[in-house]
C-alpha positions as CSV (number, residue, x, y, z in Angstrom):
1,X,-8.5,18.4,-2.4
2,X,-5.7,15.8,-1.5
3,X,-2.0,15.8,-0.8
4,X,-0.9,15.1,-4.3
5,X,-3.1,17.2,-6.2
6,X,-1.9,20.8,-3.6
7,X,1.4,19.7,-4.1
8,X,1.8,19.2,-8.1
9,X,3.2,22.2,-9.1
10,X,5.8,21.5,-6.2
11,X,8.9,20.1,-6.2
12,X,7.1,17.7,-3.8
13,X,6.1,14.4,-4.6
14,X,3.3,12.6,-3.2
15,X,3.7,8.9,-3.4
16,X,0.7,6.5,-1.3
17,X,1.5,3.3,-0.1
18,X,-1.0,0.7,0.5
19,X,-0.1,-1.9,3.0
20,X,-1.2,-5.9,3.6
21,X,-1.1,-7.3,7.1
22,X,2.5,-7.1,7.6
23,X,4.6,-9.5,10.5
24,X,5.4,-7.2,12.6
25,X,6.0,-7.1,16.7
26,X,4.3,-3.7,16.6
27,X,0.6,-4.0,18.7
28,X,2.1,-6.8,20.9
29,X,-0.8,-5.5,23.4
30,X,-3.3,-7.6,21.1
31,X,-5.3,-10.7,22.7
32,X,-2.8,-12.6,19.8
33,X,0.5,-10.4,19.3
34,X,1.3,-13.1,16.2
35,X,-2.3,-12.5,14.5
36,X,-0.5,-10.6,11.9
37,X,2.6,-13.4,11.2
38,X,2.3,-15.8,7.7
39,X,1.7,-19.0,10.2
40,X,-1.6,-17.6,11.3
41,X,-2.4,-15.1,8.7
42,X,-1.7,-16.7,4.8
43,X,-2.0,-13.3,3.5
44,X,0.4,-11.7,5.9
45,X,3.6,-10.7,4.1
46,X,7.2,-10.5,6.0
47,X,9.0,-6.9,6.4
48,X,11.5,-8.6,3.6
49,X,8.5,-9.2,1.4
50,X,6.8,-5.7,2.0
51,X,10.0,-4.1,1.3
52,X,10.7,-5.9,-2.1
53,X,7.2,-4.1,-3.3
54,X,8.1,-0.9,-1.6
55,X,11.3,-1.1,-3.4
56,X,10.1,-1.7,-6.8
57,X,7.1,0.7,-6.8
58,X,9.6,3.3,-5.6
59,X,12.3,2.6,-8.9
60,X,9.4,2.3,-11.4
61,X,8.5,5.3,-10.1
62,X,4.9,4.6,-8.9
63,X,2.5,7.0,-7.5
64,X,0.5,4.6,-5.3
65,X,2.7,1.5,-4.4
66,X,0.6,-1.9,-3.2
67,X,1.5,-4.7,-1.6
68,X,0.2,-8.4,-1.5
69,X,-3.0,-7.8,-0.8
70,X,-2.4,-4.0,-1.4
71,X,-1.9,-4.5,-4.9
72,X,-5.8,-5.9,-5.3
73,X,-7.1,-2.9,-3.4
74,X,-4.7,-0.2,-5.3
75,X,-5.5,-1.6,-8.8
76,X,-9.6,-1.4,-7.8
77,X,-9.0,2.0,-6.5
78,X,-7.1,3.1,-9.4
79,X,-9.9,1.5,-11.8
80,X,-13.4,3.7,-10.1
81,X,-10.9,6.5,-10.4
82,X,-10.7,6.1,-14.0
83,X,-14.3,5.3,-14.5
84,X,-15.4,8.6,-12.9
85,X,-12.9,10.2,-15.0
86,X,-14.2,8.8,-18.3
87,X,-18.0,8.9,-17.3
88,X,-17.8,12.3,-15.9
């Protein structure tokens, strides 16, 4: 059972965020520290951009918050969840 199903009868909320390749300095012990950066990586977002999603997910209230690439993965997620629902 996950986190957010234990946890809804709580005043807890569970709220999932699913990153892109953000531009970071974090792992600078990679063979290519800048790998993760937008001039090497077009679907890298910037810490701004990551926060803008983050941001917005969190005021329209959003359970699982994507972004960039994020929001592709989250929306597919979100759609076999539904079809097991409605097929089960």
């Amino acid at each position: 059972m996950n986190l957010r199903t234990q946890l809804k009868d709580t005043k807890i909320r569970v709220v999932e965020i699913v990153p892109p390749s953000v531009g970071t300095d974090l792992h600078r012990d990679r063979s290519d520290p800048d790998d993760n950066k937008k001039h090497k990586n077009k679907s890298a977002l910037s810490v701004e951009e990551f926060m803008e999603y983050l941001t917005k997910g969190w005021k329209d209230n959003l359970d699982t918050i994507g972004a960039g690439m994020g929001v592709e993965v989250r929306d597919i997620l979100l759609m076999t969840v539904v079809s097991m629902l409605i097929y089960a």
